[in-house]
N, C-alpha and C positions, 0 to 999 in steps of 0.2 A: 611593547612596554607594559599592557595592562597584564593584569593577573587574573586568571579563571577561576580562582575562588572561588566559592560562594558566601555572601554576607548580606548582612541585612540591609543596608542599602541597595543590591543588586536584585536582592528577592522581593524588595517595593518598585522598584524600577519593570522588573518585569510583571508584576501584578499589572501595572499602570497599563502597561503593553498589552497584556491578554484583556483584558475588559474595557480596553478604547476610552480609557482617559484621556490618555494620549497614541500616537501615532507614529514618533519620533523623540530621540532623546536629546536635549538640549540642557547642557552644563555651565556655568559661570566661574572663574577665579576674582573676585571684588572687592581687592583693597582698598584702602583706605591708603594714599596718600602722605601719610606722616610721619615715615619712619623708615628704617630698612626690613628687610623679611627676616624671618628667625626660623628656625629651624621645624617648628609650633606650623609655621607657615605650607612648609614641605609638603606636611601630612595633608593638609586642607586641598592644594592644587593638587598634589597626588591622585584624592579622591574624586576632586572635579574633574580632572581629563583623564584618567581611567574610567571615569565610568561613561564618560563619553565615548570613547575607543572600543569600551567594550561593547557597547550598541550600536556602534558605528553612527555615532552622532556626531555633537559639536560643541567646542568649549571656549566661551568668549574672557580675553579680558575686560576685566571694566573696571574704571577706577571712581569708587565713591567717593566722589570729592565735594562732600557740600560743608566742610569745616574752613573757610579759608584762613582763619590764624593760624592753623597748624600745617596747612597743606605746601606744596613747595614742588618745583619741576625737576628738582635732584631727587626727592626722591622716585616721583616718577620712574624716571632712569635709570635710580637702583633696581625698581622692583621688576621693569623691561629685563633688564639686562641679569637678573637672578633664576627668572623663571625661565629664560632662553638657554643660561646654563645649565640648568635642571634636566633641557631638554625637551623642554615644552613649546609648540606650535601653536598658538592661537591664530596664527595665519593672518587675514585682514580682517577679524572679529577683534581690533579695540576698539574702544567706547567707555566715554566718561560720563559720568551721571551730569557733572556741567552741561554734556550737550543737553539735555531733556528738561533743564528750567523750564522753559516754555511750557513745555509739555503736562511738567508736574504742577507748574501753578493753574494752568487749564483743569486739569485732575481734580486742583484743589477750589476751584471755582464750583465746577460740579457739585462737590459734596459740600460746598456752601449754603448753592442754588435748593438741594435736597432738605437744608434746616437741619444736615448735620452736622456742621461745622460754624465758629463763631469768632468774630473779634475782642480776646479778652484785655483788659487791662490791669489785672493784677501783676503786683511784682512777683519776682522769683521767690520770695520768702512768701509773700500772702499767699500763691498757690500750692509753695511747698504744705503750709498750713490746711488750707480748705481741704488740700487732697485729703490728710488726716495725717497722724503721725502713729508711729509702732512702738505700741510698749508692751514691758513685757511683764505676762501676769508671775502669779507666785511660785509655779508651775512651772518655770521657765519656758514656755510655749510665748511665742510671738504675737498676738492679736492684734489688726490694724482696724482700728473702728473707721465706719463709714465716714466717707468725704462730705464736704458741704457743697451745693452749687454754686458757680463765681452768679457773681450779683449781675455778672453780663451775658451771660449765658441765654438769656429770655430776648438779644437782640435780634429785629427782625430780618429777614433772609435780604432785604433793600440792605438794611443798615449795614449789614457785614458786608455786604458785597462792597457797599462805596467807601466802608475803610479799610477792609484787605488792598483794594483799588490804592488807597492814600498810601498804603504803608508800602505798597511797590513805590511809588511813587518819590518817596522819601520825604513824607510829611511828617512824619514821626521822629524822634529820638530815641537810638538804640536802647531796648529792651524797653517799652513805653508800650507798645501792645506785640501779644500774640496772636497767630492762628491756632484755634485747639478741636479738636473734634469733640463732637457730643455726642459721647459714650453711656457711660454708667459713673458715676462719684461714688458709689457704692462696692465698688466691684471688688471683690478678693485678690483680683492681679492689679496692681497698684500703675500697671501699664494701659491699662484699659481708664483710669480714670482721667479722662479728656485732654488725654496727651496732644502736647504741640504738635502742629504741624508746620507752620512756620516762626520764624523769629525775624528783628530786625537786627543788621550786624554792617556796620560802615567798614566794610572790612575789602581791600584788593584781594579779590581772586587773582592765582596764578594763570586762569584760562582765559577766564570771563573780565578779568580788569573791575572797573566801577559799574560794569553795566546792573549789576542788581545792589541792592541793598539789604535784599529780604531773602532768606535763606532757607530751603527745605531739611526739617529735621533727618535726621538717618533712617529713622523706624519708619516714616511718612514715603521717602524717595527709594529706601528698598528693594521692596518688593512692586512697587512699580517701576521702579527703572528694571527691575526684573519680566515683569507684565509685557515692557513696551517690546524688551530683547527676545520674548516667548520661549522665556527661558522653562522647560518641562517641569525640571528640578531644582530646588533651590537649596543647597546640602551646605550645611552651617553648622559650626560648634554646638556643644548642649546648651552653653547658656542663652542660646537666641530659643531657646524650648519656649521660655515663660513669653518671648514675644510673636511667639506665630499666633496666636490669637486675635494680636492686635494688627499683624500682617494680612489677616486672613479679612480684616474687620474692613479694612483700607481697598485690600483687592473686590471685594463686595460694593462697594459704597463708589468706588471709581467704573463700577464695572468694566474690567478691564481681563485681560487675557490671568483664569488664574492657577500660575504656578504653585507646583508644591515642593513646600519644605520641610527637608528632613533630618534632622540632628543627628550628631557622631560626640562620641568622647573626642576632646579635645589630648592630644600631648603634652604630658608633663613629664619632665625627667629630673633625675635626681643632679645635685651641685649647679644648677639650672635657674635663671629666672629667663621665660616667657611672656614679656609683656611688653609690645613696642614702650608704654608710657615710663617703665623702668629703666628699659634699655636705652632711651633719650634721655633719664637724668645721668647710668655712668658715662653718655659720652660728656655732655656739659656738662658735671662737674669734675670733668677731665680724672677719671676713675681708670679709663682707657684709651686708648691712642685715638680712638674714632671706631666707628659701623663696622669695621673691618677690621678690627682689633683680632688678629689672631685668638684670643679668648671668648671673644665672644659668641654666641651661637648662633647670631647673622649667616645668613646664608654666604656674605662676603666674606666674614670670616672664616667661615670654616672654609670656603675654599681659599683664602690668603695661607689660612694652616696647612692646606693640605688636602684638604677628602677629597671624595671623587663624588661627580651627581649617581654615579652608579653606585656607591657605598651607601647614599643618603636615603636614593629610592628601594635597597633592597633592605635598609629598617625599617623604612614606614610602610613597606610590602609586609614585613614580617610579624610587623607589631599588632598587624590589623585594624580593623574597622570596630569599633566597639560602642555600647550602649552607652556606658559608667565611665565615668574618670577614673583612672587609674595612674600611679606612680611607674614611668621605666629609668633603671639602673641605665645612666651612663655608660657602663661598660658595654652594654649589651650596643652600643650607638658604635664603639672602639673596636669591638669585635668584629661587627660588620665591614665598618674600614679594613682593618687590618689584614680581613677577606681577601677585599678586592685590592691593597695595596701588593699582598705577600705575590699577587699573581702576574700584577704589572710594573712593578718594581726594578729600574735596575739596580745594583749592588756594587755599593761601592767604598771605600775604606777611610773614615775619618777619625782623627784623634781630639778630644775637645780638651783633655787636660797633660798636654805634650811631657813628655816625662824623653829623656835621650838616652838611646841604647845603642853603645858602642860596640861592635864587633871588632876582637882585637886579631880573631886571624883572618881578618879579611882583607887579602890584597889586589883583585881582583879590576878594580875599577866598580861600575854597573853593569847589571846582569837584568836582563830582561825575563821575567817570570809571567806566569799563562794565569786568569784569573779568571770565573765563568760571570759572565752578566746575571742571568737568573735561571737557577737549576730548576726555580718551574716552567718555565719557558725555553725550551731547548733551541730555537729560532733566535735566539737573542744574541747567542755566539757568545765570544769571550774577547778579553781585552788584556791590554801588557801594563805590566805593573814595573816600576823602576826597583831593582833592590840594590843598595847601597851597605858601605859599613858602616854610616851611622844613620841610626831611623829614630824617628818618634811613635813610643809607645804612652798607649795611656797610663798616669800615675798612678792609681786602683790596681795595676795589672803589675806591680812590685811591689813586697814587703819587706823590710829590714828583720822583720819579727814575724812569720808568719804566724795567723789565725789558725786554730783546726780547720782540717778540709780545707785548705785552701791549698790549689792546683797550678795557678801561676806564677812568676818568677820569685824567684830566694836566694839567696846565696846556696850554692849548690843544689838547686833544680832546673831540672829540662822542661822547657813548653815547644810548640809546636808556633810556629809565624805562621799564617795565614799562607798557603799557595807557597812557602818558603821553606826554611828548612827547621830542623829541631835545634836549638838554640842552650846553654848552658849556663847560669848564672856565676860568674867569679869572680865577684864584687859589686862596690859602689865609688860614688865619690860626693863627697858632700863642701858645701861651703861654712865659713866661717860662723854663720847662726845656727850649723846643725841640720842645715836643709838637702835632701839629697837631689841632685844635680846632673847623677849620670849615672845607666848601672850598665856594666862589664856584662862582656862576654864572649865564647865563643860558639863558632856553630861547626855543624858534621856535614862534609862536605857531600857525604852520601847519601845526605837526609834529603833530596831537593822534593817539591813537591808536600814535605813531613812527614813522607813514612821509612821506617827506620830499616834498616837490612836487616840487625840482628832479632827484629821483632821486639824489640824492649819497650815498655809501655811509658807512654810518655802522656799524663792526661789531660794538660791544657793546655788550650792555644786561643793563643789572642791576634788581636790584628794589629796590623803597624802600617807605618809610611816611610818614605825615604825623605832625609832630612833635606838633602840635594834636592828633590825633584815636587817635593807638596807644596801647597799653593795654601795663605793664609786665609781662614774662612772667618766668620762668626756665625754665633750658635746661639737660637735662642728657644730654652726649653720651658714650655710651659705647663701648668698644673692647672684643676680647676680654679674658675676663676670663685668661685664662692667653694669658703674651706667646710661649710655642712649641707647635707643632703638637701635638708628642704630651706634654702635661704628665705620665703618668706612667713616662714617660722618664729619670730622673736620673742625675747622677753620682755615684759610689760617699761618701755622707754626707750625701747632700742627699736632699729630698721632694719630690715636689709641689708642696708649698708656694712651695719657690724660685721655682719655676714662674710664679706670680702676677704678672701687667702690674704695677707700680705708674702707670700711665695709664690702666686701664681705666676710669675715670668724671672727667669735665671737668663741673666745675660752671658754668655761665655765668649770673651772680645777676643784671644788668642788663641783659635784650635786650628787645624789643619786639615785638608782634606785633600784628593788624588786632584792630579792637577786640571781633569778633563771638568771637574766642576767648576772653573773659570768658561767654562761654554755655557754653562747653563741657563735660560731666562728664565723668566719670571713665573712660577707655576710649575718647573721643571720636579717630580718627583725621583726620591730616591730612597731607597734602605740602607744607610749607614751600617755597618754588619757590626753583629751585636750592640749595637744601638739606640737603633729602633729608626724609625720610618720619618725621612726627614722631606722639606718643600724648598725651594727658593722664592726668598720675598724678594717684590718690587725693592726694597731697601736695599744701601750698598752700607756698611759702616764708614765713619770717618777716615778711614784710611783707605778710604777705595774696595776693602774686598766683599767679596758677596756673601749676606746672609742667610742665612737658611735658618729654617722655623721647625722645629719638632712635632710631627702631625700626632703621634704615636708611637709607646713605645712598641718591643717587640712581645713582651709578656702578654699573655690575654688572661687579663683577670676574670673575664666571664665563662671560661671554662670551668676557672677553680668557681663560678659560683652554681655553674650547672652543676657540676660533679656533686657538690653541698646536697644540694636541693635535691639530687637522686637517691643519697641516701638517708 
């Protein structure tokens, strides 16, 4: 599964190697508990257990759980059950930073003990304050003048110790003292100025219950709950760049086992928002059905849509490992799909907007016609199609009036049926509001198969069903769910939210499809021919029959964008 590349994390990893930093490669995946995984996600475990694999190391889950308002054992479960789809093996390496309280408040005893650490009393605004505030000069350059020291900051290493002591204890009222380290108040990284280390929070843990009151910050429990794992490498988004300082300040001061970390561009793609805190407000303000909204770019999504974990890991294989944040086109996510759907796809014939085409010399009863499963897959065999003299074609695929270049049916034009025969348009039939209803025709009995004896060209062909023998489906086809490239983009009053397609999801409750897709469960992939590349969801519609979800269409737009970009 990993890739032999070479990239800049792989050419630090092996530095580490030849100069006996290390001995062994030891990788982490470390969420956070509050949300489902996104797609953002992918790229990050990708990079953690490949590069374990490719040193023949080892890549532990652990789930950062020291937030307990937001934390939750669904999600848990989601993020277990995402990364197994992925394909990922962490084996019997989980571990929750829950289990290590003990451990990090001992930690946090130590660098007490040391007089680097302190019992503050200021509120959340007064040390917003002392720390200093950011303005901005004329220049438009940022300046953050130096912090003040808190007024407790000078307590003696007894005193902190016997009210860290109290605040386990639960003598306190939530947010009434912190733990903070004693850093620098001066410092240019605004993280280094005596950042918390704990807080108090009367809050249920989903692990731990009531047993704690006082909670370790994330920047604090980290990289030692990474220390404790002997974790080699610690490979994190860029934005944890500006906090390896204060990582590195913590693993020092705890002395403890110390890991290094090493930042990558983060994933960002275009019609995209990446950010569990977003992706938790469209599910609760009911923007989308849940986590697993076909739209969204949850890993449960995208596979309730449709992808394959093989589609997913050969964009984040392809997109690379990178220094910089950079923008990727969508398409180029659709393209990869569309890769690996084209090849494991079977093929099969649906109509979503039924239009009936009678055949008037057909007397024959049903005929059974030969139809191949996947002409890239020659193993795949082929399957019987029902032909009938009345079928359903799609409505797109007759004109009363044809368009220029247009190839399918008209009042006197030939198209080709799919696997069937060449067919002749000689008429229609409409009802009383003008609507049309049914179009006429005959077919050439020598045509079977479509190809004609006389050699006459005949140059569309569309697909159909038999009206006898199709099985009601529903269809639901979706678009990005944000109608502009960079949804959080706005103008000055507006959200994200604005942002929102109101076309992202087309319900189509009446289509039809070959009857063998009444087999099909839940996850069952298909290529609807000339369609494009459909799933079955867990959903049934109200009427009982099975929906299917549109993963992709069949066009790839990111060829027309390669081709652009060549020349």
């Amino acid at each position: 599964m990993a890739e032999e590349s070479a990239d800049f994390i792989s050419d630090f990893i092996k530095e580490d190697l030849q100069n006996g930093r290390f001995d062994y490669v030891h990788t982490r995946f470390p969420p956070e508990p509050n949300g489902w995984l996104h797609i953002g996600h992918c790229k990050a475990f990708y990079i953690d257990f490949s590069m374990a694999e490719r040193f023949k190391g080892k890549c532990n889950l652990r789930f950062d759980d020291t937030n307990p308002e937001k934390e939750d054992i669904s999600y848990v479960e989601a993020i277990k059950r995402d990364v197994s789809w992925m394909g990922y093996d962490w084996e019997d390496r989980e571990y929750y930073a829950s289990d290590y309280y003990e451990y990090l408040y001992d930690l946090a005893v130590t660098i007490v003990k040391k007089g680097h650490a302190y019992v503050d009393d200021l509120t959340d605004e007064e040390m917003s304050e002392y720390r200093g505030t950011a303005v901005e000069d004329k220049n438009n350059i940022t300046n953050t003048p130096p912090g003040r020291n808190s007024p407790y900051r000078d307590r003696s290493v007894e005193e902190n110790l016997e009210l860290l002591a109290r605040m386990r204890a639960g003598e306190f009222p939530d947010g009434a003292r912190t733990l903070r380290a004693k850093i620098d108040m001066a410092h240019p990284n605004l993280l280094l100025r005596d950042p918390v280390m704990y807080r108090i929070r009367r809050e249920t843990h989903y692990r731990t219950g009531n047993k704690w009151c006082i909670y370790p910050m994330y920047d604090f429990q980290h990289p030692l709950s990474d220390a404790k794992e002997g974790i080699t490498h610690s490979l994190c988004s860029l934005e944890y760049e500006i906090h390896r300082p204060l990582y590195e300040w913590f693993i020092s001061e705890a002395e403890v086992f110390p890991s290094r970390q090493i930042e990558f561009a983060r994933l960002n793609m275009t019609h995209t928002v990446l950010s569990k805190r977003w992706l938790l407000k469209l599910v609760q303000d009911n923007h989308v059905s849940g986590w697993d909204d076909p739209r969204m770019p949850t890993i449960a999504g995208l596979r309730r849509r449709g992808y394959t974990p093989e589609a997913i890991r050969s964009f984040v294989s392809q997109i690379g490992i990178a220094k910089t944040d950079s923008m990727v086109d969508i398409a180029f996510l659709e393209y990869c799909l569309r890769e690996d759907l084209n090849k494991r796809s079977p093929r099969v014939m649906a109509v979503l907007k039924p239009l009936k085409l009678i055949i008037e010399n057909w007397d024959t009863g049903a005929e059974e016609l030969e139809a191949v499963n996947n002409p890239e897959d020659p193993e795949a065999g082929t399957r019987k199609l029902c032909f009938t003299r009345e079928l359903w074609i799609e409505q797109d695929d007759f004109a009363e009036v044809p368009p220029p270049k247009y190839f399918r049916l008209f009042p006197g034009n030939s198209v080709r049926l799919r696997y069937g025969y060449i067919v002749t348009c000689t008429g229609f039939d409409k009802d009383a509001a003008g609507n049309i209803t049914a179009v006429r025709c005959t077919y050439d009995p020598e045509t079977k198969g479509g190809n004609a004896p006389d050699n006459r060209k005949v140059k569309g062909t569309i697909h159909w069903l038999s009206a006898a023998d199709a099985i009601p489906i529903e269809v639901r086809i979706y678009d990005h769910l944000f109608a502009v490239e960079r949804p959080m983009e706005t103008a000055p009053g507006k959200t994200f939210l604005d942002n929102l397609n109101p076309n992202s999801l087309e319900l189509v409750s009446h289509a039809y499809g070959e009857k063998s897709l009444a087999k099909a469960v839940p996850g069952d992939r298909f290529q609807f021919e000339r369609l494009g590349y459909f799933a079955r969801d867990p959903d049934v519609s109200k009427g009982g029959a099975p929906v299917f979800n549109k993963t992709v269409g069949l066009r790839d737009t990111w060829a027309k964008i390669g081709r652009k970009t060549a020349q």
